[in-house]
MARTITOR-196534 format. One record per atom (N, C-alpha, C, O): residue in one letter; x, y, z. Coordinates in steps of 0.1 Angstrom, whole numbers, plus 5000, padded with zeros to 4 digits. Each point is the difference from the previous one (the first is absolute). Example, Ala and Ser with C-alpha at 12.3 -4.5 7.8 and 13.67 -1.06 7.14 Angstrom:
a513249435078a499150125000a500950125000a501050005007s498650114986s500950115000s499250115008s500550115001
% end
This chain:
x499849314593x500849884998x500249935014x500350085009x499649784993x500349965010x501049874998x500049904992x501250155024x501249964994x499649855016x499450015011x501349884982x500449925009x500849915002x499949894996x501050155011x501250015004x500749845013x500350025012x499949884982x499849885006x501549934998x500049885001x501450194994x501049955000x500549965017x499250065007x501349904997x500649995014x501349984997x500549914993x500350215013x501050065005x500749995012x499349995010x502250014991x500449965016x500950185001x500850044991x498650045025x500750115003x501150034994x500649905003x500150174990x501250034996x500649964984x501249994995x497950015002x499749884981x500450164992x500450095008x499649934980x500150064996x498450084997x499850125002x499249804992x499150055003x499450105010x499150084998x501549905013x499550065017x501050154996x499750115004x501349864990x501250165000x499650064990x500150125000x499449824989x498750094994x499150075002x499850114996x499649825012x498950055006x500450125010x499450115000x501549865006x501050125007x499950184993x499550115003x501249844987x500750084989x498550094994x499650115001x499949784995x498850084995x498149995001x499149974993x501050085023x498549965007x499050054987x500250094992x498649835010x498950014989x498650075008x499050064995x501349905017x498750035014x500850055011x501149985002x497950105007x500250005015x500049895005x499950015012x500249854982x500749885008x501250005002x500649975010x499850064982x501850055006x500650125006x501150054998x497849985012x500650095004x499949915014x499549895001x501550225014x499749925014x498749955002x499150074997x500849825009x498749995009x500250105013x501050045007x497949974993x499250105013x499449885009x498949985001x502549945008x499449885009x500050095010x500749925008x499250164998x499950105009x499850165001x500750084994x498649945012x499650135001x501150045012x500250124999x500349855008x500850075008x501949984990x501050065004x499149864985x500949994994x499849984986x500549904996x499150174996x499849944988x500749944988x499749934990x501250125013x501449934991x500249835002x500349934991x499550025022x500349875004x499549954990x499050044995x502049845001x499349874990x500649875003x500949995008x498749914987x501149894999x501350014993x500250034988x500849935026x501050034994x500849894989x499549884999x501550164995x500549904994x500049845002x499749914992x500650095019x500349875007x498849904999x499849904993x499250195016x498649905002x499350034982x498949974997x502150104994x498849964989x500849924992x499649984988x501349965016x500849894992x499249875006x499549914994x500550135024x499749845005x498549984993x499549894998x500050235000x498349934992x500149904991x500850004990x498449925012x499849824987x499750124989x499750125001x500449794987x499650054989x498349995000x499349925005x500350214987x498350045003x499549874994x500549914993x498150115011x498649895000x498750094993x499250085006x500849894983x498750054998x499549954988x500849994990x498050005008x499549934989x500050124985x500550115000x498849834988x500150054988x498950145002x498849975004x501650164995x498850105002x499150014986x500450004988x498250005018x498949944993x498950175001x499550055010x500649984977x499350104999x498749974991x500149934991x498550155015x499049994994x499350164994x499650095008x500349924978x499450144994x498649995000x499349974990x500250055021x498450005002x499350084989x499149954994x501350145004x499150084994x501850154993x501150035003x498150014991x501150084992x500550125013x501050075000x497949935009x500650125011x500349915016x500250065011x499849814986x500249945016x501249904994x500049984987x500849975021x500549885003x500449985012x499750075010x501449774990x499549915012x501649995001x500449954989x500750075019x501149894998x500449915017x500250035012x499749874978x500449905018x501449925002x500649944991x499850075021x501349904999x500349985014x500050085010x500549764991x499849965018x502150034998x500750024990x499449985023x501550075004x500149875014x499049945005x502350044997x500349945008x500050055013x499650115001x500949835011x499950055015x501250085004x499950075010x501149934983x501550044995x500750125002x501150035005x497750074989x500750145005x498950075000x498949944999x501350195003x498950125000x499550044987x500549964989x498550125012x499249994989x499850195001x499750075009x500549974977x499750195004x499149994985x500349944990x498350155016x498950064989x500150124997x500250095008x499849944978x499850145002x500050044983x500349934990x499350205012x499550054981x500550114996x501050055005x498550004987x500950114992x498750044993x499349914996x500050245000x499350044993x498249955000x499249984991x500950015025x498849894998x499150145010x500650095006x498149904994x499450105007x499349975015x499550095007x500749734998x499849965012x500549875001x499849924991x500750055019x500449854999x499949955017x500150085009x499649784992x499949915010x500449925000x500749964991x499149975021x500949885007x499549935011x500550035011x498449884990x499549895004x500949885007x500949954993x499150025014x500949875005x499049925009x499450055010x500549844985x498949875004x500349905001x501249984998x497949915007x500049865001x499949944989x499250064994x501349814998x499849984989x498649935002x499949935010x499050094979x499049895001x499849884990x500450014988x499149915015x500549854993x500949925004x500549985011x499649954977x501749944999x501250084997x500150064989x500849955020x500950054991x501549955009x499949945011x501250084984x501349985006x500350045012x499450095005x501949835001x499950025015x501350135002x500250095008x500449854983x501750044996x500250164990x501150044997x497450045001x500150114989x498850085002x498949975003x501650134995x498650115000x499650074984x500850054992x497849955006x499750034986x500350185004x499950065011x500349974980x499650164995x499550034991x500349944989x498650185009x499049994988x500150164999x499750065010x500750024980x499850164995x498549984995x499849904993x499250175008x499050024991x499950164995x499850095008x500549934980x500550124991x498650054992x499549934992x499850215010x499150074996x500550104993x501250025002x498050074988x500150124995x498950024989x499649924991x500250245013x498550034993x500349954985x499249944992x501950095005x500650044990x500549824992x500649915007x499050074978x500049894996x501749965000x500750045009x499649884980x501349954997x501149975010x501150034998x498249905019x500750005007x501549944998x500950055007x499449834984x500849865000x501150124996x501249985004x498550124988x501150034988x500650175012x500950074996x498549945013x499950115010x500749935011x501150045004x498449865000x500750005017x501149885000x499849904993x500950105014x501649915001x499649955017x499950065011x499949824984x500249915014x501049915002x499949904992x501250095019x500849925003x500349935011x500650075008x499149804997x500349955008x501349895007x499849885003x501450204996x501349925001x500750045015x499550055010x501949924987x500650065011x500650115000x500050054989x500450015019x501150164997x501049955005x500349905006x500650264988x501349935007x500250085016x501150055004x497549945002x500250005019x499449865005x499649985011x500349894978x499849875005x498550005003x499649905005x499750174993x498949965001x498949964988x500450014988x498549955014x499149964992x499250195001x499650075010x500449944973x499950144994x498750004993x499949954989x498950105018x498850054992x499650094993x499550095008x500549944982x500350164993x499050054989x500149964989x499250095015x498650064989x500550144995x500250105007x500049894984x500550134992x499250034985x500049924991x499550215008x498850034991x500850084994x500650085007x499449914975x500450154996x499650125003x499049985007x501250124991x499750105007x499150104985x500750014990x498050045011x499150044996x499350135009x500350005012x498950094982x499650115010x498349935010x499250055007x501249844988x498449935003x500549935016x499250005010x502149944990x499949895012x500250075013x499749935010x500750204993x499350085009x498949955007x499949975012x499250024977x498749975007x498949894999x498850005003x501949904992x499949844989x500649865001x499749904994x501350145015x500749875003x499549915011x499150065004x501049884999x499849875016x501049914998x500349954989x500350025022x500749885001x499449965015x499950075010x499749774987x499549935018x501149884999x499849904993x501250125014x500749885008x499549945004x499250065006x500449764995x499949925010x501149895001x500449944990x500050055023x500749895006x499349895006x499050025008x501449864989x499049885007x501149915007x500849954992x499250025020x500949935011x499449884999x498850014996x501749885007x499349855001x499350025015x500650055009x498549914990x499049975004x500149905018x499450025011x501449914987x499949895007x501950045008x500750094996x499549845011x501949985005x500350155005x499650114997x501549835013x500750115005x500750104989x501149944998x499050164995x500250034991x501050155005x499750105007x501949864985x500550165003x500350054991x500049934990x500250165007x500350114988x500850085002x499750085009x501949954981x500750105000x499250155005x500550075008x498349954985x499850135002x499350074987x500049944989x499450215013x499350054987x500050125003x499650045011x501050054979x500150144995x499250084991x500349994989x499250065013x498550034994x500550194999x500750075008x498549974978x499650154997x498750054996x499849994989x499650055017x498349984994x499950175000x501050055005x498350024991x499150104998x497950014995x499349934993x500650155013x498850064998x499149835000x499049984993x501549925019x498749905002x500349955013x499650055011x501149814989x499849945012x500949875010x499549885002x500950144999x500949855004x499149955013x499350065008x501149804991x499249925009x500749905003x500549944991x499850005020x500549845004x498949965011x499950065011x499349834987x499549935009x499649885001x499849914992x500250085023x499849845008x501049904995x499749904995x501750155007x500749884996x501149995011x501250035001x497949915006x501349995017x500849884998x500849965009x499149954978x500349884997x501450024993x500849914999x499250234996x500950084995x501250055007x499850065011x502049934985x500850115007x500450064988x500449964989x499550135015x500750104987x501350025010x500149995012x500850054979x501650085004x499550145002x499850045012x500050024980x499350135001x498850074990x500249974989x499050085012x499550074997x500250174998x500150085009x499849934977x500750184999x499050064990x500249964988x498650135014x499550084989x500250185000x500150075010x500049964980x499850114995x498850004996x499649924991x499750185016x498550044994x499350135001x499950075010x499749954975x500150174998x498150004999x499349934993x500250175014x498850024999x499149865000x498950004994x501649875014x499849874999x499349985014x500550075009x498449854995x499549905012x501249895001x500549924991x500150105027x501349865000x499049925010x499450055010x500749844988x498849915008x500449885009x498949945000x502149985008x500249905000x499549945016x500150065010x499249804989x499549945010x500149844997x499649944991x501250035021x500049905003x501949974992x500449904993x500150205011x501549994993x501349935011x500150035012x500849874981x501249985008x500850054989x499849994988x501350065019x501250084994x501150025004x499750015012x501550004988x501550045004x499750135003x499650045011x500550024978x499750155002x498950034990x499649924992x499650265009x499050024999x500350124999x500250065010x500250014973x500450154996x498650104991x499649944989x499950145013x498550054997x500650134997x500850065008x498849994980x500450134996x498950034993x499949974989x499050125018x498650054993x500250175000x500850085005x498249924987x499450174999x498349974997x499649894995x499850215009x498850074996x498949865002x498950004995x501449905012x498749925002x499749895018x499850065010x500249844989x499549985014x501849854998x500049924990x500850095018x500649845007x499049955013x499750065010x500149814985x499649925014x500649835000x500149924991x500050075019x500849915004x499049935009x499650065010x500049834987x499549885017x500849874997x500649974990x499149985022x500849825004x501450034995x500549894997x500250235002x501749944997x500850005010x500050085009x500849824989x501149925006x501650064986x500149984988x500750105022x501150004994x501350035007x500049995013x501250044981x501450035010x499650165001x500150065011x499649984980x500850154997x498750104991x500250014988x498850055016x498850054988x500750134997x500950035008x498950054984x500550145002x498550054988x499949934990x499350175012x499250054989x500650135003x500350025011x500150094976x500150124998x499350084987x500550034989x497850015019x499950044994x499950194999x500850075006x497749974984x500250084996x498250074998x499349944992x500150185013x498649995005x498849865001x498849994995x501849935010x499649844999x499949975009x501049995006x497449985003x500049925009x501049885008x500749924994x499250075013x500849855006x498949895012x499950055012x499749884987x499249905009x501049895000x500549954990x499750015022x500749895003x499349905011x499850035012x500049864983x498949955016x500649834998x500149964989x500149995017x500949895008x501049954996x500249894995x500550205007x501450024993x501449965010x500350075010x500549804985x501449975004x501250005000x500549895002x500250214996x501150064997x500949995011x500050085010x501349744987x500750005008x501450084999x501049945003x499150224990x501050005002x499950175001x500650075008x498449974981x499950164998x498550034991x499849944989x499150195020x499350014993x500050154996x499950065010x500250014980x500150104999x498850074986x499949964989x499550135017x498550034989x500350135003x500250045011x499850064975x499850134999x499550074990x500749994989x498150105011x499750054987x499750175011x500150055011x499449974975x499550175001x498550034997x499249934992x500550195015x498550035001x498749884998x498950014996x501949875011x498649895002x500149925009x501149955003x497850005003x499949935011x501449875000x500649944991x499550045021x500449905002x499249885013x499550055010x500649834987x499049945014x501149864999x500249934990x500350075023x500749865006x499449935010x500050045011x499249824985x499149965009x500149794999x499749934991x501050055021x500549895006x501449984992x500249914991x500750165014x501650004988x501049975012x500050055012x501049844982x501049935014x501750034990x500349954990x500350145018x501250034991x500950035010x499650085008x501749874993x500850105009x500050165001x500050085009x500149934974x500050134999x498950084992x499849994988x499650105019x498950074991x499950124994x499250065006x501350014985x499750144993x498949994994x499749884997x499450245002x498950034997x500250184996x500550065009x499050014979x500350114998x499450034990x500149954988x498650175016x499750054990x499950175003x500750065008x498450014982x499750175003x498750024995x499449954990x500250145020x498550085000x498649854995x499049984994x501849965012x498949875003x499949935014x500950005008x497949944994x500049925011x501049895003x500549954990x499850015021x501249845004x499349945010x499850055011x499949854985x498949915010x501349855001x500649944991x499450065019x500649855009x499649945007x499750065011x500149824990x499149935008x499849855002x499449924993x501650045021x500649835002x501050034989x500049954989x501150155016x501449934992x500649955011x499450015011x501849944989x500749965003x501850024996x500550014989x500149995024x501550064990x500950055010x499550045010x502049954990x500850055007x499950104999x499850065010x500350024978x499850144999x498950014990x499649914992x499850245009x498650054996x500350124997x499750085010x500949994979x499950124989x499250084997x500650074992x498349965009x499250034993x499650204997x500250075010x499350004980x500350145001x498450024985x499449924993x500650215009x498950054991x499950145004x500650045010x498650044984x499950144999x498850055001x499149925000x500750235002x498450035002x498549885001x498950034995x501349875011x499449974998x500049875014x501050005008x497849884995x500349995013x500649854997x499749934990x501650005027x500149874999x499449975010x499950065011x499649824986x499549925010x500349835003x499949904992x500650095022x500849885001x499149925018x499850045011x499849794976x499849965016x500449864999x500349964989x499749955022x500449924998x501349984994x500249954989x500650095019x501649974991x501050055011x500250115005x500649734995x501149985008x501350054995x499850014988x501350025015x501450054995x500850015011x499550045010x501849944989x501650045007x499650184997x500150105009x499749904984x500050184995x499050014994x499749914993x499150265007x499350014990x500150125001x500350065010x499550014976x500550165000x498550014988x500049924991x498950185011x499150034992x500650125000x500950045007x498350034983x500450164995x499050064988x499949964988x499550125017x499250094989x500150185002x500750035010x499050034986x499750115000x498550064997x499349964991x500250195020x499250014992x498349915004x498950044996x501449875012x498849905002x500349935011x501150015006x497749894999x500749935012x500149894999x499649934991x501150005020x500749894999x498849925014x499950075010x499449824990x499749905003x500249875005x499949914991x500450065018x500649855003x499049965009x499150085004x501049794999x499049885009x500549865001x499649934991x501450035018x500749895006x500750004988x499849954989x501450135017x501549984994x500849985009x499750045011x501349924987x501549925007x500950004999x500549904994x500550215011x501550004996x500650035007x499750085009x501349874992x501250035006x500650195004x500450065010x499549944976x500550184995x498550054991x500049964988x499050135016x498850064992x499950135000x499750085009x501049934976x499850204995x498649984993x499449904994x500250245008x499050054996x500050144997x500450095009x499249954977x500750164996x498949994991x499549904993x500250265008x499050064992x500050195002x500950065005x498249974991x500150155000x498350005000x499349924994x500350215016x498550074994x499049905000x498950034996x501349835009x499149945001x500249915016x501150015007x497649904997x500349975015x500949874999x500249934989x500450055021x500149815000x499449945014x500150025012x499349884979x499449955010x499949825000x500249944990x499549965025x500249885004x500849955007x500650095005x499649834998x500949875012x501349964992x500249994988x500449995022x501450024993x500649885014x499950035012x500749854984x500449935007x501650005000x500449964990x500550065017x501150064996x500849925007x499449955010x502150014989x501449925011x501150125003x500749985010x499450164981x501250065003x499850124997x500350085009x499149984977x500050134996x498550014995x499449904996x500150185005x498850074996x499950174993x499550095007x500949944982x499950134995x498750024994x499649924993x499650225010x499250034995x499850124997x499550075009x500750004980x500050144998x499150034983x499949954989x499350195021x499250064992x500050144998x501050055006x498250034987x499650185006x498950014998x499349904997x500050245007x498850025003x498849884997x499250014991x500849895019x499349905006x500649945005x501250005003x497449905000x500349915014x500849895003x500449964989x500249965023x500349924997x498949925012x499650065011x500149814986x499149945005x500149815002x499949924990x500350075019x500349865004x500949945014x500550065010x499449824986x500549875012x501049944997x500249934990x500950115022x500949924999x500249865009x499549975011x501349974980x500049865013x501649944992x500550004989x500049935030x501149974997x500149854994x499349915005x501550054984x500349824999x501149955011x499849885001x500850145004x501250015011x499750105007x500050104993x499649935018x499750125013x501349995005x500450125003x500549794999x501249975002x501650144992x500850085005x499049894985x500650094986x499950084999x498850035001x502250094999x500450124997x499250064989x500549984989x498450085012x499450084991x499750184998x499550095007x501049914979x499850175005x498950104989x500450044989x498549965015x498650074997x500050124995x499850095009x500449964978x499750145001x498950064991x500149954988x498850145016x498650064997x500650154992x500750085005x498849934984x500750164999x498750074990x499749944989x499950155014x498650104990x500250125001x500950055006x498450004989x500050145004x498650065000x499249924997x500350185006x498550054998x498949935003x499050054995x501049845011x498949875004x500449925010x501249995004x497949965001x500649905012x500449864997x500049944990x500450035024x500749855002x498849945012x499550055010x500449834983x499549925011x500349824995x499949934990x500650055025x501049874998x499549955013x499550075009x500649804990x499449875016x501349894998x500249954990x500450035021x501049925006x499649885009x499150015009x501349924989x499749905011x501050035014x501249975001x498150105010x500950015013x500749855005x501249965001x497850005002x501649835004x500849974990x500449895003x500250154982x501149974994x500550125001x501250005003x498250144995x501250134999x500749985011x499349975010x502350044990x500550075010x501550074993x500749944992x499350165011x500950134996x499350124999x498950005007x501450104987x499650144999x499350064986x500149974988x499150145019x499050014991x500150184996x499850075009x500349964985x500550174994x499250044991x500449984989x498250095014x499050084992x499850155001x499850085010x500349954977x500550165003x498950074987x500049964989x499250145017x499450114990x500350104996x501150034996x497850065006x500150115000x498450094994x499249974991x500950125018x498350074998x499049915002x498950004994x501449895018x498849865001x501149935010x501250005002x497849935001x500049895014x500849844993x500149954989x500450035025x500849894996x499149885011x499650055011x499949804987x499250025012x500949835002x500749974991x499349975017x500549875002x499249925015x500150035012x499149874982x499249955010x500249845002x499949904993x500550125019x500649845009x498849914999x499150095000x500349785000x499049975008x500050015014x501250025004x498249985005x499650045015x499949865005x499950005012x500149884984x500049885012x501749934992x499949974988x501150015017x500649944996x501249935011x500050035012x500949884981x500749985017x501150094999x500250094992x500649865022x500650145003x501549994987x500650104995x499849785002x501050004988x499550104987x500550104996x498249844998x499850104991x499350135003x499650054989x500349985018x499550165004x501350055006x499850115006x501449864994x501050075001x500550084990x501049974993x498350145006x500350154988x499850115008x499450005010x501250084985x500950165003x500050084990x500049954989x500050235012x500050064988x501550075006x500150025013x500950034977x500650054999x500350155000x500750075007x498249934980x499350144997x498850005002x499649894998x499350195004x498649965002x499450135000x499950055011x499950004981x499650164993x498849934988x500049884995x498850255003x499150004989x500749934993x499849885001x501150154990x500149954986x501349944999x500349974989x500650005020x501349884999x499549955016x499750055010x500549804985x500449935014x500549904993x499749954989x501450025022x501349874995x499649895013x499350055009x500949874992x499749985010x501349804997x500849974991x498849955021x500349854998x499449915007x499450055010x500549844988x499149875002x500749885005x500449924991x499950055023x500849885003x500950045003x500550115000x499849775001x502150075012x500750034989x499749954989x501650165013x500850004987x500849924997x500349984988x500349945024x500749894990x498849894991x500349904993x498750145008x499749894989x499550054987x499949924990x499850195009x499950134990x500949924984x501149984998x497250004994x500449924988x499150114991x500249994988x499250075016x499250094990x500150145000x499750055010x500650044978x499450154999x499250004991x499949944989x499650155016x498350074992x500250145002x500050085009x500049944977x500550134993x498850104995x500350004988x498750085012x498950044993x499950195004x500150095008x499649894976x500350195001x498850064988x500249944990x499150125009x499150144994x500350135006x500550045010x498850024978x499950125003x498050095001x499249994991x500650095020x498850014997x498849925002x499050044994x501049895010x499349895002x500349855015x501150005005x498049934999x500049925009x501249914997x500450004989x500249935023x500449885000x499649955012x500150045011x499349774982x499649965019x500649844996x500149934990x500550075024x500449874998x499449925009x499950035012x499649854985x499649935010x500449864999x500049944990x500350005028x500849895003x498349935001x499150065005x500849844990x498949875007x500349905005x501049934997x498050045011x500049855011x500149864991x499750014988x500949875016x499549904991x501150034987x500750104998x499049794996x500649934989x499350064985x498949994995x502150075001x499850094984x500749924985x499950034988x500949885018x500749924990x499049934991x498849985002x501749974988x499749934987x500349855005x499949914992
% end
C-alpha cells in the first residue's frame, strides 16, 4: 500500500498531537542530529518560526509488481531525515540536480525493490512532515520471512544545480550499503548526521555547520570538506580524512581500523583508534590528540600549540613536527625523529630505543626535555648555540657519553660536568643566569650519547 500524505499542517494542530499520542514510524521518535547529543532537536520555538512546508504532489511509479519509484521535490525550509523499517539494505545519494530543474527545492526519489512480488500492497511509503518539523522519508515494508534478504531501498537527493544554495540539513539511517554526498561546494548544509550500519560513508566536496558520522563494519572517507564542527564515531571502520576544514572541532574514532589524517586544519584534533595503524600528515591545529594500540603512529608534517601521540606495543614515528608542548608514549617499541619543540618535550618508552633531533622554536624559552627507556639506548643531537642550561643523563650497566663539538667560540663552548662518571654525568651549558633549558635522559642497560652540534639544526 502506498500512502501519500500531502495535507499541510501548522506545528501544534491537532493533527501533530496525534501524531504525538500515537507514532506509526521511527519518524517520531528523536532525531539523532548529533552524535555527541542525540536527544537535541528543534525546539519548540524554532519549529513554530518554520513557514508552512513546500512540497509538491508525491508521484509514485509501479514499475513492475516487485520495483517501484516514489518522487517528491521538498522545499529549502527544513531538514529532511531517510530512513526504513524492514528493508534488507538502504541508501542515500546526494547530488547535483541534472537538467532543468528549480532553484528554490530539492527532488527526492525512494527507488523500492523486492525479490518478492506484490510490492504496492507490501510496502508503505510516506513523504510528509513529523512532528520534529522536518521533511520525513519513510520506506516501510511489511514484514515477511523473505525481506531479510529481499528488500532495497536507494535514496536519492537532487540539489539545484546552479545558485548559492543552503539547506536546513539531512538525517540519514542506512544499513548494509552506502551513503554518499558529492561535489557540492555550491551547497551549505546546517548539518549533516548519518547513522550507518555495515554501510560505505563517502562525502567529497562537502560544506556544512556540522558533520555527525556514526558507522560500523565498513570504510568513512571524507575529501574537500569545509565545516564548523565534524565528529565521526565509529565502529571496526576505517577513517580517511584528506583536505579537511574544521573551524571549530575535529574529532574521528573507531576501533581495530586504520585511521589516516592527511592535509586537515582544525583548532582541535582527536583522532582514536585500537590495534590499528594512525597516520597524520600536514595537520594543522592548536592541539593534536591522537592515540592507538599495538600497533604503529606515524606523524609528519604537523604543526600544534600541543601534540600528544600514544600507542602501545609499537613505534611511534615523526618527521618535522612542531609544538610547543610534544608527548610521545609507547611501550616495547622505539620512538623515533625530529621533534621541533618551544617548552616541553616528553618522550617515554621501554625496552627500546629512543632516537632523534631536537631543535628549539624560541632558544630564548624555558624548555624542559625529558628522554626516559629502559633496556635500550638513547641517542639525541642538540643544537649547541641554542642549548643553554643543564643536561642530566643517567644509566646503568653502560656508558653515558656526551660529545661537545671541538671548534667553537668561547660563549658556546662554555660547558662543565657536575657529575662525570661511566654512566651519570650532569653537567651545564652557558652562564647560569641564562639557563632556559633541562635535558633530562635515563635507561637502563644500555648507551646514552648525547650530542651538542655546530651550526644551525632548526626548521
Amino acid at each position: 500500500m502506498i500512502r501519500s500524505s500531502v495535507k499541510k499542517h501548522k506545528p501544534g494542530s491537532e493533527n501533530d498531537a496525534n501524531a504525538v499520542q500515537e507514532p506509526s514510524s521511527t519518524a517520531d521518535l528523536p532525531p539523532a542530529y548529533s552524535v555527541i547529543d542525540p536527544n537535541a532537536s528543534i525546539s519548540n520555538a524554532v519549529a513554530a518560526a518554520i513557514p508552512e512546508p513546500v512540497f509538491s504532489e508525491l508521484k509514485v511509479d509501479i514499475r513492475k509488481p516487485t520495483e517501484l519509484v516514489a518522487t517528491r521535490e521538498f522545499g529549502l525550509d527544513r531538514p529532511i531525515y531517510f530512513h526504513t523499517n524492514n528493508v534488507s539494505s538502504s541508501s542515500l545519494i546526494v547530488e547535483r540536480q541534472v537538467g532543468p530543474s528549480s532553484h528554490n527545492a530539492v527532488t527526492v526519489i525512494a527507488e523500492v525493490s523486492s525479490a518478492t512480488s506484490d510490492i504496492k500492497n507490501r510496502c508503505l511509503v510516506t513523504m510528509d512532515v513529523n512532528n520534529k518539523g522536518e521533511y520525513d522519508v519513510f520506506v516501510d515494508f511489511k514484514w515477511t520471512i523473505l525481506n531479510a534478504f529481499s528488500t532495497q531501498c536507494k535514496f536519492i537527493m537532487r540539489v539545484p544545480a546552479v545558485g548559492n544554495i543552503v539547506h536546513p540539513g539531512i538525517r540519514a539511517e542506512i544499513s548494509n550499503d552506502h551513503f554518499g554526498v558529492g561535489h557540492l561546494h555550491h551547497t551549505c548544509f546546517e548539518f549533516i548526521t548519518v547513522q550507518a550500519s555495515s554501510s560505505y560513508v563517502s562525502l567529497t566536496g562537502v560544506n556544512a555547520q556540522r558533520i555527525n558520522i556514526d558507522s560500523s563494519y565498513k570504510q568513512v572517507k571524507l575529501v574537500g570538506i569545509e565545516c564548523h564542527e565534524l565528529c565521526v564515531a565509529a565502529s571496526n571502520a576505517s577513517i580517511e580524512a584528506i583536505s579537511v576544514q574544521a573551524a571549530a572541532l575535529s574529532d574521528l574514532k573507531t576501533t581495530n581500523e586504520k585511521i589516516t589524517l592527511t592535509d586537515l586544519r582544525s583548532p582541535t584534533v582527536y583522532a582514536k583508534t585500537s590495534n590499528s595503524k594512525l597516520v597524520l600528515e600536514n595537520v594543522t591545529a592548536d592541539k593534536v590528540d591522537a592515540m592507538t594500540s599495538n600497533n604503529k603512529l606515524k606523524c609528519t608534517s604537523t604543526t600544534a600549540g600541543h601534540i600528544s601521540l600514544k600507542t602501545s606495543n609499537s613505534a611511534i614515528e615523526t618527521e618535522a613536527i612542531a609544538a610547543d608542548a610534544l608527548e610521545l608514549i609507547t611501550s616495547n617499541s622505539a620512538i623515533k625523529g625530529d621533534w621541533f619543540i618551544k617548552n616541553k618535550l616528553n618522550i617515554t618508552t621501554t625496552n627500546s630505543k629512543i632516537i632523534g633531533t631536537i631543535k628549539f622554536k624560541d632558544p630564548l624559552a624555558h624548555a624542559l626535555i625529558n628522554l626516559t627507556t629502559s633496556n635500550s639506548r638513547i641517542d639525541v643531537i642538540l643544537p649547541a648555540s641554542a642549548f643553554c642550561g643543564v643536561f642530566d643523563a643517567k644509566t646503568s650497566n653502560s656508558n653515558v657519553n656526551v660529545e661537545w663539538p671541538s671548534q667553537l667560540d668561547s660563549k658556546e663552548s662554555s660547558y662543565s660536568y657536575i657529575v662525570d662518571t661511566k654512566s651519570y654525568k650532569r653537567g651545564s651549558v652557558g652562564s647560569r643566569k641564562e639557563f632556559k633549558h633541562d635535558l633530562v635522559a635515563k635507561t637502563s642497560n644500555s648507551d646514552i650519547n648525547v650530542k651538542f652540534v655546530a651550526g644551525s639544526i632548526g626548521i
